[in-house]
C-alpha positions in Angstrom: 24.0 -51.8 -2.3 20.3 -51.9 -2.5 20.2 -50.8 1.4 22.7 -47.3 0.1 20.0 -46.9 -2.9 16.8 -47.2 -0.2 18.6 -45.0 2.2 19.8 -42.0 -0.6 15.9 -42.3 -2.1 14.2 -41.7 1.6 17.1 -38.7 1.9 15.6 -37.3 -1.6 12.3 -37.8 -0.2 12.7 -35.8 3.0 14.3 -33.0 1.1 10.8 -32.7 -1.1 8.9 -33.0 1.5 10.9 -30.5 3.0 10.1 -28.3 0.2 6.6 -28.7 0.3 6.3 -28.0 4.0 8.2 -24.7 4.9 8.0 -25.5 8.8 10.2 -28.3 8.4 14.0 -27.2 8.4 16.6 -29.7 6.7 20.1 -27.7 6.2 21.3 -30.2 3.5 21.5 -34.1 1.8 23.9 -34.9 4.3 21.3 -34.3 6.9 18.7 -35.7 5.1 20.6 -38.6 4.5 21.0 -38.8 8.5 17.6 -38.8 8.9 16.9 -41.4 6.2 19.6 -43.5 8.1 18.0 -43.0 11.8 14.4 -43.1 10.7 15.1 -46.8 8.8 17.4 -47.8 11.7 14.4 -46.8 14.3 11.5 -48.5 11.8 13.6 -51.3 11.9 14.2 -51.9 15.6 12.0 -49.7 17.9 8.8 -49.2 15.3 7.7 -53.1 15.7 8.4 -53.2 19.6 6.1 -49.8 20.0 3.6 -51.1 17.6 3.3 -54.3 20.1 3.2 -52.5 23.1 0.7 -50.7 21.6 -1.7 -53.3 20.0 -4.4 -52.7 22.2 -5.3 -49.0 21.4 -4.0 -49.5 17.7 -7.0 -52.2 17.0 -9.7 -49.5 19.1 -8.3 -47.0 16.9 -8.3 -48.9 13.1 -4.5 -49.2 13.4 -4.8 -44.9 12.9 -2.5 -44.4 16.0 0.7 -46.0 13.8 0.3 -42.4 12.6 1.2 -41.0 16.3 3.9 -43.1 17.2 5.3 -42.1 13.1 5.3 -38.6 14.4 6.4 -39.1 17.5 10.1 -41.1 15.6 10.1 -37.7 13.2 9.9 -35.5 16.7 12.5 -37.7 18.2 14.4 -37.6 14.7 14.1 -34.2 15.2 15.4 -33.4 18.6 18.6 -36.0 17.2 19.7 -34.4 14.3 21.1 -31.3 14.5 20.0 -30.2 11.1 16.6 -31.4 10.7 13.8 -29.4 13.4 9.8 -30.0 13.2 8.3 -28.2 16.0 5.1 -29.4 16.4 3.0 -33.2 17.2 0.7 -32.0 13.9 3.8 -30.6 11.8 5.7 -34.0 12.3 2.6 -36.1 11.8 1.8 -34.1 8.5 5.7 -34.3 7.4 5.6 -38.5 7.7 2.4 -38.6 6.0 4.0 -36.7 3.2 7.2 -38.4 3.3 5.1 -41.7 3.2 3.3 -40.9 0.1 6.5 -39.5 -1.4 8.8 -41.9 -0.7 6.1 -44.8 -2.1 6.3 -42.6 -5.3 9.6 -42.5 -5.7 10.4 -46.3 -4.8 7.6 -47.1 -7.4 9.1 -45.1 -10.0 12.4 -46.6 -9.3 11.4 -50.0 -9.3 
């Protein structure tokens, strides 16, 4: 149940974000809620095996590349979903930095 809860918060989260950057297109919850489930199934099982085959440049950078490969799973998020389009590297790197900071709102507020 508390896996439903996570997953319907990150959907609420994307839709704000969503407002707060026009670029980013989401046509409704039950695409947001798509993305919330493919961004927590990718962060789950792709995010650690990139971040490993990335350790090298991620200590040179300060760990600041996390942010790249983050907007790289929104531009692949993107290109999956029918109803959810960033265009751009930037746009998608600004939208999961906002949807970070969100989303940590919202979870502390729930919790």
């Amino acid at each position: 149940m508390d896996i439903i809860i996570s997953l319907i918060i990150t959907a609420v989260a994307v839709l704000a974000t969503t407002y707060l950057l026009p670029w980013v297109v989401v046509t409704g919850f039950i695409d947001a809620f798509l993305v919330a489930i493919i961004i927590s199934i990718i962060n789950t099982f792709i995010k650690p095996v990139l971040i490993i085959l990335t350790l090298p440049i991620n200590i040179l950078t300060i760990w600041l590349f996390t942010f790249v490969i983050n907007a790289l799973i929104i531009m692949f998020v993107s290109y999956i979903v029918p109803g959810f389009k960033v265009d751009w590297f930037w746009r998608a790197l600004l939208f999961s930095i906002i949807l970070s900071i969100i989303n940590s709102i919202i979870f502390s507020l729930v919790k």
